[in-house]
SEGUBA-485553 format. One record per residue (C-alpha): x, y, z; residue number from 1. Coordinates in pm, 1 decimal, padded with zeros to 6 digits, always signed. Layout:
<atoms>
+----------+----------+----------+-----+
:       xx :       yy :       zz :   k :
+----------+----------+----------+-----+
:        X :        Y :        Z : NUM :
...
+----------+----------+----------+-----+
</atoms>
This chain:
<atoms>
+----------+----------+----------+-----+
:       xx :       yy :       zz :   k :
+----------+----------+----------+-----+
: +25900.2 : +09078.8 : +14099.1 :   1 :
: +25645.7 : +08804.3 : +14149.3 :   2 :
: +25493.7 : +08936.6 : +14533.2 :   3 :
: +25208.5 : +08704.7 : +14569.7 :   4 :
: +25173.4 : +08329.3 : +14372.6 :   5 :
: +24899.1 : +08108.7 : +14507.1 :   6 :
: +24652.2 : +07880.3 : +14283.3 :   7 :
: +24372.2 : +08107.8 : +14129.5 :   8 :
: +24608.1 : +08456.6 : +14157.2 :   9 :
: +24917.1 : +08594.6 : +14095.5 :  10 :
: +25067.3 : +08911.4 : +14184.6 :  11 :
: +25371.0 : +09089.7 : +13996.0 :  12 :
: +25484.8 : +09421.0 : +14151.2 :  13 :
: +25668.7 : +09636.7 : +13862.6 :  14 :
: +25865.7 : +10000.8 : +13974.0 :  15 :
: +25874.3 : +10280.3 : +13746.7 :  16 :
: +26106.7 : +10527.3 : +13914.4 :  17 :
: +26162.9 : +10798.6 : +13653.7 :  18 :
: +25722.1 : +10794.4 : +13663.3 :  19 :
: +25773.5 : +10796.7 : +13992.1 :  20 :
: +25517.7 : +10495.0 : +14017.4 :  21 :
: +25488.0 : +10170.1 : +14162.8 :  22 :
: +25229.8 : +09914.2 : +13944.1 :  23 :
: +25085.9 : +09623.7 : +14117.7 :  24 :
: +24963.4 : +09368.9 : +13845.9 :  25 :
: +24719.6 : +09129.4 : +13959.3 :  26 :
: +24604.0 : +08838.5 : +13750.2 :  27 :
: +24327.0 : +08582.2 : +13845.6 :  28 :
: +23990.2 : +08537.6 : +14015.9 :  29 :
: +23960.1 : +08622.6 : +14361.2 :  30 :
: +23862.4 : +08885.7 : +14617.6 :  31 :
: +23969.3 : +09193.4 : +14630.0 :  32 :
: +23909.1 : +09476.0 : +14929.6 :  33 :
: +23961.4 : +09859.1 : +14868.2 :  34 :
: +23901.1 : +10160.7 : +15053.4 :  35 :
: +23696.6 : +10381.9 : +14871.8 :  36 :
: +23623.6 : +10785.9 : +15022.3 :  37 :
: +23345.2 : +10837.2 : +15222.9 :  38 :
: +23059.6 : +11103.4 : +15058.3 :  39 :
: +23186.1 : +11151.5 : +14760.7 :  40 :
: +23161.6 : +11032.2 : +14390.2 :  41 :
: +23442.5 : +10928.8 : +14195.1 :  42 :
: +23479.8 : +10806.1 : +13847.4 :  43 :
: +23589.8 : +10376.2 : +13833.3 :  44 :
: +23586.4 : +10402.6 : +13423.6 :  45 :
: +23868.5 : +10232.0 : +13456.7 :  46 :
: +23721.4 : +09902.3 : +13645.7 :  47 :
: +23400.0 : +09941.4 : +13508.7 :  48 :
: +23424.7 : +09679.7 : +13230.6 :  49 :
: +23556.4 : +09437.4 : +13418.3 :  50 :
: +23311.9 : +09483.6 : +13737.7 :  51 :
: +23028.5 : +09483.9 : +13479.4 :  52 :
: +23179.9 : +09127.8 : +13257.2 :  53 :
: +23221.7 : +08965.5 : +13603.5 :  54 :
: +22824.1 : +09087.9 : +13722.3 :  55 :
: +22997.5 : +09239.8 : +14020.2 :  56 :
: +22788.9 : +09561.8 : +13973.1 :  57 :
: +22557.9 : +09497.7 : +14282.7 :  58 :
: +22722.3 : +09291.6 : +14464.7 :  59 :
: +23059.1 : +09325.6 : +14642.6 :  60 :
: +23252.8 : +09410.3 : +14969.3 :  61 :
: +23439.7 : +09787.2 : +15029.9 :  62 :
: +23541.6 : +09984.9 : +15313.1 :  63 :
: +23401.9 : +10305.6 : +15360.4 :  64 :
: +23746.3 : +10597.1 : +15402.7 :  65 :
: +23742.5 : +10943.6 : +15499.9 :  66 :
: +23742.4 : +11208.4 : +15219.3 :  67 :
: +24057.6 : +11334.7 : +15444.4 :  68 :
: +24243.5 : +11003.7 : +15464.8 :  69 :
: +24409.3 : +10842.5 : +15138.7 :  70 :
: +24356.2 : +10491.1 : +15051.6 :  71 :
: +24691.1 : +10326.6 : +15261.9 :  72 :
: +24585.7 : +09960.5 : +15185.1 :  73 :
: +24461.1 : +09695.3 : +14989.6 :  74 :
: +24314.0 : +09346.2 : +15076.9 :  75 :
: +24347.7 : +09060.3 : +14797.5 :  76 :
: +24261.9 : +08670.3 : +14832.0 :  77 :
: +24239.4 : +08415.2 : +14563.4 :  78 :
: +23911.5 : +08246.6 : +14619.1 :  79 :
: +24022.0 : +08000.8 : +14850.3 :  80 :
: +24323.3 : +08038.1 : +15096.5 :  81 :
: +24544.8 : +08296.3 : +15282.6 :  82 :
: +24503.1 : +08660.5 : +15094.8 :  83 :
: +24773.5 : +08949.1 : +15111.3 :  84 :
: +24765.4 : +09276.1 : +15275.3 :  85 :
: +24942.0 : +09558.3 : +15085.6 :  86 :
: +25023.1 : +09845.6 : +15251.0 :  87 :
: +25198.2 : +10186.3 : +15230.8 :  88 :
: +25371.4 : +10336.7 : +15534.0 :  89 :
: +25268.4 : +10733.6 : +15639.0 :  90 :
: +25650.0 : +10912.9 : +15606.5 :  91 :
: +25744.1 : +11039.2 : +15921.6 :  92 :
: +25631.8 : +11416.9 : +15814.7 :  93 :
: +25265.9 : +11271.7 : +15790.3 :  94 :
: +25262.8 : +11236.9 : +15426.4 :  95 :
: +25140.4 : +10888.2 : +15243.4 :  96 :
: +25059.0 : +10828.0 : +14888.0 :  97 :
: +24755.1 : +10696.2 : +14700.6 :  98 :
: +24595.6 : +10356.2 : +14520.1 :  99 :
: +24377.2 : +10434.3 : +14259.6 : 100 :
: +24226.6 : +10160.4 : +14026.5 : 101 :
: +24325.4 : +10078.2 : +13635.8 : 102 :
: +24200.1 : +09850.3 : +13388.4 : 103 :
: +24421.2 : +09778.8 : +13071.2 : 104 :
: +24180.3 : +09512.5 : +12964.8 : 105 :
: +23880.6 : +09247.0 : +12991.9 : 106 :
: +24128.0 : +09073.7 : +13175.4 : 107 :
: +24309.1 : +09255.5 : +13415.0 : 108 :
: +24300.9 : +09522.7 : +13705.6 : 109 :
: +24598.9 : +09710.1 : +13740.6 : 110 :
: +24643.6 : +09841.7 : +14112.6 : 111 :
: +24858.4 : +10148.9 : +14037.5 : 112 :
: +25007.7 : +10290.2 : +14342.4 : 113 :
: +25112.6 : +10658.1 : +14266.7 : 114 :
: +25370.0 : +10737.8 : +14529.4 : 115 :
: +25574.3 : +11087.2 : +14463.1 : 116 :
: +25833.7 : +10955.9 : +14482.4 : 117 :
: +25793.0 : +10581.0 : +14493.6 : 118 :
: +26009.8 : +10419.5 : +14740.6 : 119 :
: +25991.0 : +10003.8 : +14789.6 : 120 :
: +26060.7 : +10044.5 : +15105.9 : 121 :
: +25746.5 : +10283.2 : +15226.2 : 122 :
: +25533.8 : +09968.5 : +15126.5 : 123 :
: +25483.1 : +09656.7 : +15327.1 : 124 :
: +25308.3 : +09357.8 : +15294.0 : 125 :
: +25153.9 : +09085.1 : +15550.9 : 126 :
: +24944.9 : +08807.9 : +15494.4 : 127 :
: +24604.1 : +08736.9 : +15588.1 : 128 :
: +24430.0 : +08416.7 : +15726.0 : 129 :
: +24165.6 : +08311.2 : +15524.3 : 130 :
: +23929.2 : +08312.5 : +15801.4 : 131 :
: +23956.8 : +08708.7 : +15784.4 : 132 :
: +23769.2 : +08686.3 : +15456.1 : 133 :
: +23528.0 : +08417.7 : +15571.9 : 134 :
: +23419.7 : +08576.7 : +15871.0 : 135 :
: +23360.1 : +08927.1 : +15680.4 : 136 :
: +23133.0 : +08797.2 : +15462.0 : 137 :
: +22921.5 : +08650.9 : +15705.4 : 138 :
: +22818.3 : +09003.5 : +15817.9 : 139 :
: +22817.7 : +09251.3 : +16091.1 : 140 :
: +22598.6 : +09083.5 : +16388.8 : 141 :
: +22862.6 : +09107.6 : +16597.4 : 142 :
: +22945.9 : +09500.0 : +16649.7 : 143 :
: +22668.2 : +09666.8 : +16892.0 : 144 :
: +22404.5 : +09828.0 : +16824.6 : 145 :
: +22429.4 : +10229.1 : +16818.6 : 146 :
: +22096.1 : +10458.1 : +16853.5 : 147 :
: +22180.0 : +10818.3 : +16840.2 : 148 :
: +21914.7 : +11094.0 : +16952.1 : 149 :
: +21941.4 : +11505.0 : +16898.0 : 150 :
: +21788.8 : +11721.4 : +17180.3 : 151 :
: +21812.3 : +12069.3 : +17061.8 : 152 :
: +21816.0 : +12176.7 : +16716.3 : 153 :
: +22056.5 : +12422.8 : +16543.9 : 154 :
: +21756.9 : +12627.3 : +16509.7 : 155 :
: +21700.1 : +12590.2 : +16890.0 : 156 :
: +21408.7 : +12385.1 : +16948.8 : 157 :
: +21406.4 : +12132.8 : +17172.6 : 158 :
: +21281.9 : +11759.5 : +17052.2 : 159 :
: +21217.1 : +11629.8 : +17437.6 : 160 :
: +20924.2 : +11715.1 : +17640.9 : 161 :
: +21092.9 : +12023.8 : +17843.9 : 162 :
: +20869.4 : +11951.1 : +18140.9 : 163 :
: +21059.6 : +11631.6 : +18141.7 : 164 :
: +21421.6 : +11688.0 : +18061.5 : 165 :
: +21683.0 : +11474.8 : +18030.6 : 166 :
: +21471.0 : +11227.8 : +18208.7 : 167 :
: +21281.9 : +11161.3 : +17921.8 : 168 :
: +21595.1 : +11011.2 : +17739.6 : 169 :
: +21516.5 : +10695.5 : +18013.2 : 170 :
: +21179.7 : +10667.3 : +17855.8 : 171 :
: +21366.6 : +10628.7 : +17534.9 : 172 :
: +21601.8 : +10411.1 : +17645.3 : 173 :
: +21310.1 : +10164.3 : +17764.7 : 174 :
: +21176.6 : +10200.2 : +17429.8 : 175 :
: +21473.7 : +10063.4 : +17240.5 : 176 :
: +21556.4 : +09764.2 : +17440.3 : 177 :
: +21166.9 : +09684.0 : +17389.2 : 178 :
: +21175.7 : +09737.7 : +17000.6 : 179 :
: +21590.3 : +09628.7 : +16989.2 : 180 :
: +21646.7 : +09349.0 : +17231.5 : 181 :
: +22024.5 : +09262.4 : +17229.0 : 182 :
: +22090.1 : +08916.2 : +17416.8 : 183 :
: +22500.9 : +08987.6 : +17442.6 : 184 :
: +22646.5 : +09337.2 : +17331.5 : 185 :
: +22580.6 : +09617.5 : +17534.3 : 186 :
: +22414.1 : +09909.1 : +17284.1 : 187 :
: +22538.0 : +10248.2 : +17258.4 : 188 :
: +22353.8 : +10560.4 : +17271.8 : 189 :
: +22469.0 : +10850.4 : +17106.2 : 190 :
: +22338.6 : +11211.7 : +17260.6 : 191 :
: +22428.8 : +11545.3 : +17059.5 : 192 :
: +22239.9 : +11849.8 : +17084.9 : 193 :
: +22257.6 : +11834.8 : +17451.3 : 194 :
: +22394.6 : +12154.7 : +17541.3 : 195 :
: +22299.4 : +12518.7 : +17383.8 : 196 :
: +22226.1 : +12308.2 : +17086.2 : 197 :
: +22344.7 : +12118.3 : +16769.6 : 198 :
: +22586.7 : +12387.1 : +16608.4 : 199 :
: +22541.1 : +12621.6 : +16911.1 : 200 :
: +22812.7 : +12740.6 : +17113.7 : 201 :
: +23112.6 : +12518.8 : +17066.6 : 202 :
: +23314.2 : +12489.5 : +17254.9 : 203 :
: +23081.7 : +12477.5 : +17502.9 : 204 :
: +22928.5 : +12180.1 : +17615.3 : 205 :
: +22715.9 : +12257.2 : +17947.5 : 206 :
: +22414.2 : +12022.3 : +17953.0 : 207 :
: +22120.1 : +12241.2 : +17886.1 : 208 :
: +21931.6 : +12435.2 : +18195.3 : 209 :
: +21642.3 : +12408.5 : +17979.3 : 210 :
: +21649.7 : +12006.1 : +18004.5 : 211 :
: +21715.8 : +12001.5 : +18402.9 : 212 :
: +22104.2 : +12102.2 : +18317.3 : 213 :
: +22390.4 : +11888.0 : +18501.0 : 214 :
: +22252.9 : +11727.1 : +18790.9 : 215 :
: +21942.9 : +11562.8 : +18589.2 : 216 :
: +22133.9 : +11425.0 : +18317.9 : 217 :
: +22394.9 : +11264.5 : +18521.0 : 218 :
: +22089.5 : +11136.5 : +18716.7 : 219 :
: +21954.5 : +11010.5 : +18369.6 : 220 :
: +22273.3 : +10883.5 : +18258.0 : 221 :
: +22316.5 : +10684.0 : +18570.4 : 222 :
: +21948.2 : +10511.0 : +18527.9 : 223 :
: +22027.9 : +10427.7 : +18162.8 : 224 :
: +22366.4 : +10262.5 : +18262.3 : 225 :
: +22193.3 : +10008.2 : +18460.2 : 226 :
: +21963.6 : +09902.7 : +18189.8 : 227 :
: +22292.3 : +09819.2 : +17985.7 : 228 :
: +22345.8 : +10122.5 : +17788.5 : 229 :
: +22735.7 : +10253.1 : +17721.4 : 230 :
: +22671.1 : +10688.5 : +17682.5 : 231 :
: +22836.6 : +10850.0 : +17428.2 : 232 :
: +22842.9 : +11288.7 : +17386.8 : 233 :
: +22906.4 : +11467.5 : +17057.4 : 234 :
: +23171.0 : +11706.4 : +17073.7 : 235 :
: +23329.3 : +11884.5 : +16736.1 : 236 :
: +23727.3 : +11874.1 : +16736.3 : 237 :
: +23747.2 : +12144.9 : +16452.8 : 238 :
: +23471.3 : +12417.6 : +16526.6 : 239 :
: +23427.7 : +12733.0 : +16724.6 : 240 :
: +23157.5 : +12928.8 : +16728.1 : 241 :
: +23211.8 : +13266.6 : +16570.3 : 242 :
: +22999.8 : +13430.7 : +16865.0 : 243 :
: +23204.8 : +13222.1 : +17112.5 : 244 :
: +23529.3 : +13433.4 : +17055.2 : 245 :
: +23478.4 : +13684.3 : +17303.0 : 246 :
: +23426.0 : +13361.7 : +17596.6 : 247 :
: +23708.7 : +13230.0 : +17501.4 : 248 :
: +23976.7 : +13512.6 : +17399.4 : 249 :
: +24318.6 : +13270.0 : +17480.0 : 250 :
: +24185.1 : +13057.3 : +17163.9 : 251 :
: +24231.2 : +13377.4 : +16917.6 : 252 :
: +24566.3 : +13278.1 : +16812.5 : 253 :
: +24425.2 : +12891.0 : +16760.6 : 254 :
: +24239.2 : +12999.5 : +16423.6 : 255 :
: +24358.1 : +12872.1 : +16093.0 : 256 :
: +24448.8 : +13133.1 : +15891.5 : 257 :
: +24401.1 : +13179.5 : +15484.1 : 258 :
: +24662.9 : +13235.4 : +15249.0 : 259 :
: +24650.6 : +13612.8 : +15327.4 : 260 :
: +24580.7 : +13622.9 : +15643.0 : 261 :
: +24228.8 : +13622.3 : +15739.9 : 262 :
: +24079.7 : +13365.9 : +16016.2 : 263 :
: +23957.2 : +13036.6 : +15846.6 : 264 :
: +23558.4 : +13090.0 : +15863.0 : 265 :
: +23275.1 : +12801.9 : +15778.6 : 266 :
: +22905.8 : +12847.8 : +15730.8 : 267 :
: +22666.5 : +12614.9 : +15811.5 : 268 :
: +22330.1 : +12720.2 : +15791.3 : 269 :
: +22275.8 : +13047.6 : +15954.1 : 270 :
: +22596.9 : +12980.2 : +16176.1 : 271 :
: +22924.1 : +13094.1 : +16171.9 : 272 :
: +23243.5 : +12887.8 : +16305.1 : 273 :
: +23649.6 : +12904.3 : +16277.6 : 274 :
: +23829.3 : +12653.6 : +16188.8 : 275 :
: +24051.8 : +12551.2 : +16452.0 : 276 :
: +24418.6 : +12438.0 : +16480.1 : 277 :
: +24433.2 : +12125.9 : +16642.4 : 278 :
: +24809.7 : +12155.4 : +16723.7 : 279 :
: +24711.9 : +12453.9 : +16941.2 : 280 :
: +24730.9 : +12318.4 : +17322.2 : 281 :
: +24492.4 : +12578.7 : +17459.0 : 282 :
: +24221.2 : +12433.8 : +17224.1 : 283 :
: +24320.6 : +12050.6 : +17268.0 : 284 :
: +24299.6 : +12122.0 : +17674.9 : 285 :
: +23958.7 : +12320.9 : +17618.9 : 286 :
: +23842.2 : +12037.3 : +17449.2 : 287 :
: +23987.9 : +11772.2 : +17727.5 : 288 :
: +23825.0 : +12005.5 : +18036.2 : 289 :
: +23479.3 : +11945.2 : +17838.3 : 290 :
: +23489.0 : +11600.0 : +17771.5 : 291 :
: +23594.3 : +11545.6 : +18118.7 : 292 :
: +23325.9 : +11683.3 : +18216.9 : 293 :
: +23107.4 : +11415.6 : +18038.7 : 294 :
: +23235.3 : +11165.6 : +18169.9 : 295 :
: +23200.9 : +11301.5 : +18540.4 : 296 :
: +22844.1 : +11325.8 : +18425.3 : 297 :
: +22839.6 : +10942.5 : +18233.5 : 298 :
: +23024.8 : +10963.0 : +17928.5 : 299 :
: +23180.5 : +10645.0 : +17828.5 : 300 :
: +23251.2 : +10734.1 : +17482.2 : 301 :
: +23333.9 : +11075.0 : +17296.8 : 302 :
: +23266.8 : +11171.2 : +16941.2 : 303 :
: +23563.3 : +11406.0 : +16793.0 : 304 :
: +23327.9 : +11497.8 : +16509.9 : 305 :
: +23475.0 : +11668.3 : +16160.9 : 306 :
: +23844.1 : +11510.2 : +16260.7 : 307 :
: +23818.1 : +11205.8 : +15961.9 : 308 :
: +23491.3 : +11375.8 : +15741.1 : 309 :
: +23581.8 : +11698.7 : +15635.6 : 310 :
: +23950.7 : +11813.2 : +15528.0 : 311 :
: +24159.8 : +11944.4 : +15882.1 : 312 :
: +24326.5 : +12312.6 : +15797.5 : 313 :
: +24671.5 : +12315.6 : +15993.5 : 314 :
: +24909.5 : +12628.2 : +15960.5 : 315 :
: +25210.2 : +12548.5 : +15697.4 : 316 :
: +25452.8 : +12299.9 : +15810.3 : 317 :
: +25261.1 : +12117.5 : +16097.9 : 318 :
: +25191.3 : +11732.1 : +16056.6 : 319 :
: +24812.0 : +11699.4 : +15939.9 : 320 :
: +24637.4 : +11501.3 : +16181.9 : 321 :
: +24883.8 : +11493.7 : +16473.9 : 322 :
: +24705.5 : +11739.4 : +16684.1 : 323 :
: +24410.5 : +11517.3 : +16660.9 : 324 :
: +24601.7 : +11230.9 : +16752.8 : 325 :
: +24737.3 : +11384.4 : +17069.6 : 326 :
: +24389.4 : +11474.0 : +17138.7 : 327 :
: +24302.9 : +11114.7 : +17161.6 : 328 :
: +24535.6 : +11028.3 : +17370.4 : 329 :
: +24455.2 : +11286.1 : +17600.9 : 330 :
: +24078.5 : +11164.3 : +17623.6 : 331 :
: +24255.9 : +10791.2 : +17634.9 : 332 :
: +24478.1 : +10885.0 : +17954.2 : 333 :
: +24132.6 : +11037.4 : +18117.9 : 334 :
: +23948.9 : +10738.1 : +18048.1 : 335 :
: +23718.1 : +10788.1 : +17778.3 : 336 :
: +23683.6 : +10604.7 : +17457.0 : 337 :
: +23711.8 : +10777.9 : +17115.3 : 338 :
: +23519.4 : +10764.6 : +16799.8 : 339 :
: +23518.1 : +10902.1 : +16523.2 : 340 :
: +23260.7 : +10873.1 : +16174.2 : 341 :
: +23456.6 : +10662.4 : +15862.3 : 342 :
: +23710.5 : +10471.2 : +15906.6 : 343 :
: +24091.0 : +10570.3 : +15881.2 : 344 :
: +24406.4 : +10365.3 : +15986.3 : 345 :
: +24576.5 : +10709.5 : +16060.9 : 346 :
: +24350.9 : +10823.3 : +16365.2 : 347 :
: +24452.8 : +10623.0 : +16697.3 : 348 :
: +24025.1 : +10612.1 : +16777.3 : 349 :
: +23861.5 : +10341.6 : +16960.9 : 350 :
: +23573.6 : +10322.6 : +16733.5 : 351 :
: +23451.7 : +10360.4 : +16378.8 : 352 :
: +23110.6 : +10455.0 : +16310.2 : 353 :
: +23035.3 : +10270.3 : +15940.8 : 354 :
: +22735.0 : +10260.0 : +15759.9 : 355 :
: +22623.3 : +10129.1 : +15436.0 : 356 :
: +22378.7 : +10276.1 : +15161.7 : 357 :
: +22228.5 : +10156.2 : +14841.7 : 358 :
: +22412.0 : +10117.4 : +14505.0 : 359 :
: +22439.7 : +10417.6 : +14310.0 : 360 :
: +22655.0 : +10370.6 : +13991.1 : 361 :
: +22603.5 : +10720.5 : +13761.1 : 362 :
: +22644.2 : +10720.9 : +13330.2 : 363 :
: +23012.3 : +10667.9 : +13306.1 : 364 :
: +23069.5 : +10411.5 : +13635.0 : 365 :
: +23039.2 : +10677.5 : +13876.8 : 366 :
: +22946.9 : +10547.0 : +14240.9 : 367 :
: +22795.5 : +10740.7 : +14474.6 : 368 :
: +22747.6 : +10675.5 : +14855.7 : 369 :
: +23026.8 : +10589.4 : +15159.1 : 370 :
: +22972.3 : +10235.4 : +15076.6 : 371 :
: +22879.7 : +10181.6 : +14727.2 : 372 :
: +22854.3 : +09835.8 : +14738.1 : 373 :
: +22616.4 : +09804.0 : +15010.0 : 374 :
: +22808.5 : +09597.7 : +15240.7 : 375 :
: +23134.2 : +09705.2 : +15508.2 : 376 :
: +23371.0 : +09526.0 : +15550.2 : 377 :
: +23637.1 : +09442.2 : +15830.1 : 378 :
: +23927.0 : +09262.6 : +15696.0 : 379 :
: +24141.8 : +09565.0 : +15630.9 : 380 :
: +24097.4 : +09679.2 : +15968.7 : 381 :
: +24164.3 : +09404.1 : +16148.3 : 382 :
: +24488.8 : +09370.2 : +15920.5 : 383 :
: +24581.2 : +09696.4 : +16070.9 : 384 :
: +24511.2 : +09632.1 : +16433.7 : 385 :
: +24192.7 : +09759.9 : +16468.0 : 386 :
: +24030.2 : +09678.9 : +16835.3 : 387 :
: +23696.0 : +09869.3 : +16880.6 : 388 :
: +23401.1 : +09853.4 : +16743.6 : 389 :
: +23118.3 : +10020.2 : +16710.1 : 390 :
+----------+----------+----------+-----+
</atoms>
């Protein structure tokens, strides 16, 4: 079935139902837009050849996607005109399928979506105004500007003058706009560490007695405000603090379990958390009672760290992701904004944090890095209704 026939590309989708695949073929020169998985290194054998006949191999445009999110859409325009957005729909028991890359030839990428089983109808297509492509490749001076700043360590020392506090964050704050003017978007700063500690004591996020606790930093928060800053507090969705247990004893039965039994248990550094169920409402409320706390104190934004970076344990038969989801909402119907690092159709956040890094392609075409290309870009997410920005 010809999908997709426009001067300078031509797509032909083919179904393969007893390999239980569906093959997009796509012949021509033009642009093409793929999420690839944040942090980690995959092999692109397959592409290779072609990216290295068509001296693509340092230049380029990809999304950055979460190593717990798979690749739900495609982006493809012919090198002038409207482009096509390819899609697959998540099933209504949260499960999607996959795009991975295939080269049969010098002449040729085969997009090869591997859905178990492939169904036509869980994939949908749109199209997509040229401009889309335009303005993406003009860059990202746009999106505001975000600084981020630790306070206390995991380790427990303290980066701020103590004598100072939280007030020494408005001495920052002066600091950036000198060395960072920004005429029209109001820049974010990002606070973690603010409490016991990076890695210390989730879920607890009291401000830290040490830096003038409560009162000084919504004091601090309100003097950074009016020089134009939007506050945003770290907070991790999926941790608890091993030591925390005993604080907290109504969360015991929020713990992912192993296979046989034992609570879920991650080590980072010299700490100790469990992995928690986010489908468990005493931990989602926990979670809510904190944030909202923040944001009596200045929070405009929260990060729900761990939710699209790092692979969410949920007891058999629960929707992955859902608890997370209702979590957002939850900080949405108190006010706050939501981020969260990557970038993931599935999660309902306000913002993406995205970065790009260096090219890094390994013996055999093996990339390295979120975005391997060196450049993000937007077009898939505004395809998918994306509003925020960060």
């Amino acid at each position: 079935m010809v999908l997709f026939n426009t001067p300078g590309l031509k797509l032909t989708l083919t179904e393969s139902p007893e390999q239980g695949k569906i093959e997009l073929l796509v012949r021509g020169k033009g642009y093409c837009i793929w999420p690839n998985r944040e942090g980690e290194g995959f092999p692109i054998d397959g592409v290779y050849p072609v990216l290295q006949r068509e001296n693509c191999l340092e230049s380029g445009l990809t999304l950055s996607w979460p190593a717990t999110a798979g690749t739900l859409a495609v982006a493809l325009f012919p090198l002038r005109g409207s482009g096509l957005l390819f899609q697959i729909q998540t099933s209504e028991k949260g499960f999607h399928s996959e795009l991975t890359l295939h080269s049969n030839s010098q002449d040729s990428l085969n997009f090869r979506f591997a859905a178990q089983p492939a169904r036509r109808e869980q994939w949908t297509t749109a199209s997509l105004p040229e401009r889309w492509l335009s303005s993406s490749l003009k860059g990202l001076k746009f999106l505001p500007k975000q600084f981020q700043v630790g306070l206390i360590g995991p380790d427990g020392r303290c980066g701020l003058p103590e004598k100072e506090g939280f007030r020494s964050l408005e001495t920052l704050g002066k600091s950036i706009l000198k060395d960072f003017p920004e005429e029209t978007i109001p820049p974010v700063l990002h606070i973690f560490g603010y409490g016991a500690g990076h890695d210390r004591a989730y879920p607890d996020y009291s401000p830290s007695e040490r830096l003038g606790g409560p009162s000084l930093l919504k004091e601090t928060a309100a003097q950074l405000k009016m020089m134009g800053f939007r506050l945003s507090f770290y907070m991790n969705a999926r941790l608890m603090e091993t030591d925390q247990l005993s604080r907290y004893p109504r969360l015991r039965d929020g713990i992912c379990l192993e296979e046989r039994g034992k609570e879920r248990v991650e080590e980072y550094g010299l700490r100790r958390f469990y992995v928690m169920d986010p489908q468990f409402p005493p931990w989602r409320d926990e979670l809510l009672k904190q944030a909202q706390r923040l944001q009596s104190l200045g929070a405009d934004l929260i990060q729900l760290d761990q939710v699209a970076g790092r692979a969410a344990a949920v007891p058999p038969g629960e929707i992955w992701g859902l608890g997370y989801n209702t979590l957002i909402e939850s900080l949405h119907r108190a006010g706050l904004e939501v981020w969260i690092q990557g970038v993931s159709d599935y999660y309902q956040a306000d913002c993406f944090e995205m970065t790009w890094r260096d090219l890094k392609i390994l013996p055999g075409g093996i990339l390295r890095g979120g975005n391997p290309f060196g450049l993000t870009d937007l077009t898939l997410i505004k395809a998918l209704s994306f509003k925020g920005q960060l």
